[in-house]
N, C-alpha and C positions, 0 to 999 in steps of 0.2 A: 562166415560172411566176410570177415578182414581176412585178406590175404598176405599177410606182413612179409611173403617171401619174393614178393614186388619190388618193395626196398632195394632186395638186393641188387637188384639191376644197375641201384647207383653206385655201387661198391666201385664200377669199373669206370665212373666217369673220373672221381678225384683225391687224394689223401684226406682233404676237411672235409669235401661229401660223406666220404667212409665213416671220420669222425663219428659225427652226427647223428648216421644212419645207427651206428652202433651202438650210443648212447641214448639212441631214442629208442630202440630196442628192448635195450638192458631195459631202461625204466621202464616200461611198458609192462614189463616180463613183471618185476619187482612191486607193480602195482603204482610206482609214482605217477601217476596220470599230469600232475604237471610241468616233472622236467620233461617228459617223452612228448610231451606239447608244444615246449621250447626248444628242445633239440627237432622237432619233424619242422617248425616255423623257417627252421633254419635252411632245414632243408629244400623247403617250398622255396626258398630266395634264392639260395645257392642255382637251383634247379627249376625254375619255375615251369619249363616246358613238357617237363615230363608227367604223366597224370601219378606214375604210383607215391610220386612226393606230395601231391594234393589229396590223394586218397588214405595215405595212413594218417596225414595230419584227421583229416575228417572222421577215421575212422578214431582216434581216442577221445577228440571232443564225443563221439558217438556214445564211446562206452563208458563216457564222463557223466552221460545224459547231459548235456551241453547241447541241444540239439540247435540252439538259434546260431552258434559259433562251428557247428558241425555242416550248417546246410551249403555257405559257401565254397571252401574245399570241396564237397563232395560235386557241387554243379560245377568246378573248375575239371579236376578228374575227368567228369563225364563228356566236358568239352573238347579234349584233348583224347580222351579215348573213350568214345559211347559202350563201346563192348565190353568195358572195365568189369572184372566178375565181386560182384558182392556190392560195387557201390548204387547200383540200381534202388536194391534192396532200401540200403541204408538211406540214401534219399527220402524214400518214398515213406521208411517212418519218421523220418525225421522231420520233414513237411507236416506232415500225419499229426507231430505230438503238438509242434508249435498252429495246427490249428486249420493247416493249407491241405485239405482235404481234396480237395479239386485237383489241383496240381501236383498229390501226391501217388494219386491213381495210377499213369503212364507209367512212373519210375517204381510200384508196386508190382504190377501189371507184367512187367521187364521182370521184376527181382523174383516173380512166382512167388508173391508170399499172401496168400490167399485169405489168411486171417486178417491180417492189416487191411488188404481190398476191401473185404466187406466192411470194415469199420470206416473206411474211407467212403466209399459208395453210400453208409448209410448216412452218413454225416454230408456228402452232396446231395442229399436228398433221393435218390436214387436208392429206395427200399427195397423194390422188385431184384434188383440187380444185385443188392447187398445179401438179400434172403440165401439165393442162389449159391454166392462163394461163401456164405457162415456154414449153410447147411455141409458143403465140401469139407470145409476145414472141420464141421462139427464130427464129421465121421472119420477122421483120423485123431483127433484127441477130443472122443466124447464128453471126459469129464471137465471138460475146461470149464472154469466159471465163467470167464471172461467172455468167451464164445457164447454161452448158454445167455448171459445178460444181454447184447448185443444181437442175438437174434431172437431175442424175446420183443426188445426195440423195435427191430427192423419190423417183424409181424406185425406189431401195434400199431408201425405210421403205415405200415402197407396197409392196413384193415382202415385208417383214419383215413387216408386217401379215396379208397373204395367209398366209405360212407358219407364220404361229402361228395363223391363225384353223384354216386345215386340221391342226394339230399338235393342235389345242384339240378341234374338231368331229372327224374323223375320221384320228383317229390311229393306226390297223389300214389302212387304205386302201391299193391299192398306190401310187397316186399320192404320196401322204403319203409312203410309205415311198420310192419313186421320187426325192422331194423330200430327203429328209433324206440319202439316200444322196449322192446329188452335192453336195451340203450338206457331206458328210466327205469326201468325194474332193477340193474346194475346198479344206478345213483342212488335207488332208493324211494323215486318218486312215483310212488304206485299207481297214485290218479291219474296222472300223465299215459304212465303206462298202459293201465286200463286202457284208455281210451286209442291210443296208435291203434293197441295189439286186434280191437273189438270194429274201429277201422279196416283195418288189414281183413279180417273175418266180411264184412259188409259186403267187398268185392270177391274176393276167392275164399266160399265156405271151407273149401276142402285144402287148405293150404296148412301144412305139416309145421308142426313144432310152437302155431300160437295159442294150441287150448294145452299142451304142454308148459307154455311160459306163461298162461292166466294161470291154471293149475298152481304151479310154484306160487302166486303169489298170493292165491287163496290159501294156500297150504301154510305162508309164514305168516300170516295175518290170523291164521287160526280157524279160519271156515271153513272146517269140512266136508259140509254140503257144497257149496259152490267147487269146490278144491275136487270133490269123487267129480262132480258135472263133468269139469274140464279133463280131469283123467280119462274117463271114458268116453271123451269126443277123439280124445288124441288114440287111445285104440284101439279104437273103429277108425281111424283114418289110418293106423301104422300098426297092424297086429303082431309085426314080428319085431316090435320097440323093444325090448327089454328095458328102458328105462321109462317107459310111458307104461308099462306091466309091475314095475317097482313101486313108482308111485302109487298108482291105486292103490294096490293091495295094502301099501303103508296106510293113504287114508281107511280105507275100508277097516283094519285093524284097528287106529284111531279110534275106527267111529261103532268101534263092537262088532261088525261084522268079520267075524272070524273065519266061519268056514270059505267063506268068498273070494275074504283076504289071502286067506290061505292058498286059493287055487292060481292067483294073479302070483303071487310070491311066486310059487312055484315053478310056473312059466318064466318069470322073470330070470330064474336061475338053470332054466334050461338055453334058455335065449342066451343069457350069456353066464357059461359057468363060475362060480368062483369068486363072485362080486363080493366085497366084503360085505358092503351095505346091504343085500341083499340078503347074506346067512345071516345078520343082526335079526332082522324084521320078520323071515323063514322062521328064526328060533325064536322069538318073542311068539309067532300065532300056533308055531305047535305046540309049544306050552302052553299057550291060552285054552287048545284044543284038545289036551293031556296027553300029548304025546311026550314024556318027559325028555324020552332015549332021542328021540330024530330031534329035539330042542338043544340036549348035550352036544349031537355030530354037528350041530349047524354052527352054535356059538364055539366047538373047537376048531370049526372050518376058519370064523373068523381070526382064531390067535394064530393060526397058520398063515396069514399073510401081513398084520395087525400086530403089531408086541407092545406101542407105546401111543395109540392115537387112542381119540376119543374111543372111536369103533372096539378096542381093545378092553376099553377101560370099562363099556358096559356091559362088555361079554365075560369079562372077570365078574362081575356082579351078579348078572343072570347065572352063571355055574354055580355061584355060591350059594344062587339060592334055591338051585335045584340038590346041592351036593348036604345043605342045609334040613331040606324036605326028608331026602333020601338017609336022614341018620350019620351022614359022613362026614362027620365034623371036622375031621382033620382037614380033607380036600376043600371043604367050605374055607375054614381057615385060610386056606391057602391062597385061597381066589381074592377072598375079603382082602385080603394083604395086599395081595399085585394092585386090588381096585383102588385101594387110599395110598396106594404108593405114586401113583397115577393122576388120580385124582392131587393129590398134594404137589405133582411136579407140575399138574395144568396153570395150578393158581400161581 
């Protein structure tokens, strides 16, 4: 981004220019960030017309993180030469850090620095826009955190956006109400809830995903009977859901209905292979069922994707207690262990 071989160009104006340029160099090189500050100062006076004196001064405040003392140099630079390569860049986060999101965009924008845009963009308010360059820069350094947080944001004000513009425009809607309902199922406020989600139901029966989100919340509240209802409204309305075919069969298990449960599990893990939460509850009803061996395959399906979550920690359990059944005390042992190792790292 600093092109420190810009300086050189002042070598040819003067003996103290050379000075200067040389000893702001050296220190730079050496890591003194504040003679190389006061030797380029110098050089900015010496030279004022020329931009690369304005630009390495800016450019060490830069790498001083100094960015309130780095933004002037660098807009002097840019006056004197727009084309300048790298001070674009450095502008536009250095605007960025002291806050000037708005006006840090253009000189972003210019510098192609696509992570900074979208932090800039979402900090204008501008989420849509911000979504767009996070997800670019996301797929050239997937693992970033910094990107992963930041476009986690920008989703969240783009979805807050959407759900007041629909709260604003069409707030009788069942969608709207659909929305707001798992909006309070989210916070927590179940009655609230209820009432959007059974709303939404009133106008459009057949509308996908709110006897899914009654379901859920019969299901944590503990009612089973109401909790199957809504599983099997959702379907019959989506039969190729794998997680509207999870659920059931979970409540149906729940509620003793084993073989039934069993048939819903099963689809579920056709519908989508692999699920862990799905070989959990598979292997809970064929043991229930006696199938011990297809209980085994299902809860090691789970440690094959599972080593340290909950899901892990009661598929270690369940082994132990089929490995327990089966006279195979060693392997029991072995599972019992992973599960209080687990169990102990939860608390």
């Amino acid at each position: 981004m600093i092109l420190w071989a810009l300086a050189l160009l002042l070598l040819q104006v003067s003996p103290e220019l050379r000075q200067h340029v040389e000893a702001g160099l050296k220190a730079k090189a050496g890591g003194d960030l504040d003679t190389a500050i006061r030797e380029f100062q110098r050089v900015a006076e010496l030279a004022p017309g020329l931009a690369a004196s304005h630009v390495n001064l800016g450019a060490v405040y830069y790498e001083k993180k100094d960015y309130a003392q780095a933004i002037p140099p660098l807009k002097k630079a840019l006056e004197l030469n727009p084309d300048l390569p790298g001070a674009q860049g450095m502008l536009g986060a250095a605007l960025l850090a002291q806050g000037y999101a708005a006006e840090a965009i253009p000189h972003l924008e210019k510098g192609q620095l696509e992570h900074l845009l979208g932090v800039a963009l979402l900090e204008a308010g501008r989420p849509r826009d911000a979504v767009d360059r996070l997800e670019t820069a996301l797929q050239k350094s997937p693992g970033d955190e910094d990107l992963l947080y930041y476009l986690s944001q920008a989703h969240a004000r783009l979805s807050r956006q959407l759900f007041d513009k629909m709260r604003s425009e069409k707030p009788s809607s069942p969608r709207t109400q659909q929305m707001i309902g798992e909006a309070m199922a989210a916070a927590g406020n179940r009655v609230e809830a209820e009432k959007h989600l059974h709303s939404a139901l009133d106008v459009r029966p057949d509308l996908r995903g709110v006897h899914f989100a009654l379901g859920e919340l019969h299901l944590e509240s503990g009612d089973y009977e109401k909790a199957e209802t809504e599983f099997r409204a959702e379907v019959a309305l989506t039969p190729a859901s794998a997680a509207a075919a999870y659920k059931l069969g979970l409540v149906l298990l729940r509620r003793g209905q084993t073989t039934e449960a069993l048939s819903h599990l099963k689809r579920a893990d056709q519908l989508m292979p692999g699920m862990p939460e799905t070989q959990l509850e598979l292997g809970k009803a064929l043991l229930a069922s006696g199938d011990d061996a297809g209980a085994e395959a299902a809860f090691r399906k789970v440690l094959e994707v599972e080593s340290t979550s909950q899901l892990a920690q009661a598929a270690h359990f369940q082994l132990a207690q089929i490995y327990r059944k089966q006279g195979r005390a060693a392997d029991a042992d072995r599972h019992l262990k992973l599960f209080q190792q687990l169990r102990g790292k939860a608390k």
